[in-house]
N, C-alpha and C positions, 0 to 999 in steps of 0.2 A: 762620800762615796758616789762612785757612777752609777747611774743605773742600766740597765743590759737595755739594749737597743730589740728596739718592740721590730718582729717582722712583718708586721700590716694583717698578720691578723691574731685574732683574740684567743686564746685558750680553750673560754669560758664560751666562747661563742661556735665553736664549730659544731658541726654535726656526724655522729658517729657513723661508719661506713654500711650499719644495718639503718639508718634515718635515710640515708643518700639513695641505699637499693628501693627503699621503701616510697622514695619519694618519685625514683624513675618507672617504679612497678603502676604506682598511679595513675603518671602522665601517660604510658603507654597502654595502660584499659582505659582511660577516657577517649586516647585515638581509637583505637579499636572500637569503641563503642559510637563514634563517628562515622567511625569508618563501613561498618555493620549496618546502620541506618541509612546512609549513601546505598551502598548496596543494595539493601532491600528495598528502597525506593527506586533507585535504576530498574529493579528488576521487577516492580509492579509498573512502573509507567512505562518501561519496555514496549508492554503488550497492550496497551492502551488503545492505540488505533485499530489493532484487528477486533480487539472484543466488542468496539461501537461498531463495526461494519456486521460481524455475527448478530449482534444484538439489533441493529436495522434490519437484515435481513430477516431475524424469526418475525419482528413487527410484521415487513411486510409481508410473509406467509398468513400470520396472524391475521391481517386483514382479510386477503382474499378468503381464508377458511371464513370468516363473519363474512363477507359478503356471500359466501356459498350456501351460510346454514342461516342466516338471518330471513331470507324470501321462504323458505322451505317451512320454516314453522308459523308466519306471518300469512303465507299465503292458503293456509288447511281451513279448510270451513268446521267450526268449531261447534254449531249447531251438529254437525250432522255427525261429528266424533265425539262420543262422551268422556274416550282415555286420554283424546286430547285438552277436553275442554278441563277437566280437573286438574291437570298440569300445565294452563297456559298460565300462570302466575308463576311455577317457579320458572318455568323455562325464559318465561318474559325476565325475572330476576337475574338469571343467571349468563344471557346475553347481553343485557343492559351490562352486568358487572363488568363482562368482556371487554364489551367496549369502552367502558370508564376507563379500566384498570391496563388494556392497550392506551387509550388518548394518554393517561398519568406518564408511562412510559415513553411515549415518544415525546413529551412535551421535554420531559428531564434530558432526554436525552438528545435533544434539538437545540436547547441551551447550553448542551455540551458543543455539539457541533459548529454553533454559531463561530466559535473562538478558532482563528485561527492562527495564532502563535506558536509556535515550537512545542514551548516548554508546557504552556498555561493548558493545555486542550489535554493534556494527560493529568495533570494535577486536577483538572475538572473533575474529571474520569473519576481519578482517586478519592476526590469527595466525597461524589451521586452516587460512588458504585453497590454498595450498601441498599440506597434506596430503588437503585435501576433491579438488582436483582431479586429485594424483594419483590416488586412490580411485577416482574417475569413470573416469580413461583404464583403469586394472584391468579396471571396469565393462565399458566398449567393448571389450575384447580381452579377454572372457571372451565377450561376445555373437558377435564374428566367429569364436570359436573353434569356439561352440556351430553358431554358424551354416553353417561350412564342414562342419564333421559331419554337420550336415544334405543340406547339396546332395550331399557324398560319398555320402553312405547311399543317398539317393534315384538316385544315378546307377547307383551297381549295383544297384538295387533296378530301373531300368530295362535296364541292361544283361543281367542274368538274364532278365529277362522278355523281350527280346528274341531272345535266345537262346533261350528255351523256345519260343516264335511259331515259330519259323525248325524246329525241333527237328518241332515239331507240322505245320507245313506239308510238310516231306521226309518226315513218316511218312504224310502221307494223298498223297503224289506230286503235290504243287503246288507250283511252281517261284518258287523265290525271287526277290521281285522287286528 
């Protein structure tokens, strides 16, 4: 007997049309999940070079604010203030931070800049950006730190004075109003 002429493929070997959709259902989420990462990537290193120009620019604000407030507390004679002299260690603490924690940032972010290739100077980006912005929030809570020292100082700085008014008025017998 003959045997039936084999059509080139196996029986035993195909695959049934729910293995075939199941297998195109795959390959098309593994694109898509390519495709999704491309994307999200394009569209964080999109903004790459505006956010280092924002992020130089608050530096340099930063600095000139420390060059404005660093002379002001350095320059008080501390003998003759006693509300400043009990606060010249944090205040000394809390500008030193400033300027640590600005230098931290501009150093990370100078090594971004260094690079100038297309591609590499946003993937930089993408790296440091984590570190760059915790930097910045340091930044901001070294400013309120300094900041609240300030309005403290200036309130007993009016509260004394208040009390010297009041002091001066019952010595000349004028009635407090």
């Amino acid at each position: 007997m003959a045997q039936p002429a084999m059509s080139g493929t196996c029986p035993e070997c195909s695959d049934s049309p729910l293995s075939v959709t199941g297998n195109i259902i795959g390959i098309l989420t593994f694109a898509l999940g390519v495709f999704a990462f491309c994307a999200t990537l394009f569209a964080v290193l999109r903004g790459a070079n505006e956010e280092i120009c924002r992020i130089r620019q608050t530096l340099n604000e930063t600095e000139s604010e420390i060059q404005d407030i660093y002379p002001y507390f350095t320059g008080l004679e501390l003998e003759a203030d006693e509300d400043l002299k009990n606060h010249q260690a944090l205040v000394q603490q809390c500008l030193e931070g400033l300027v640590d924690a600005r230098t931290t940032v501009s150093y990370r972010l100078e090594s971004i800049e260094k690079v100038q290739s297309g591609l590499c100077r946003p993937l930089g980006w993408w790296w440091r950006e984590k570190e760059i912005q915790g930097g910045l929030l340091r930044i901001e809570n070294h400013k309120r730190q300094i900041m609240i020292i300030q309005l403290t100082f200036l309130l007993k700085k009016v509260k004394k004075q208040s009390q010297d008014v009041e002091k001066i008025m019952a010595w000349d017998g004028i009635p407090p109003s």
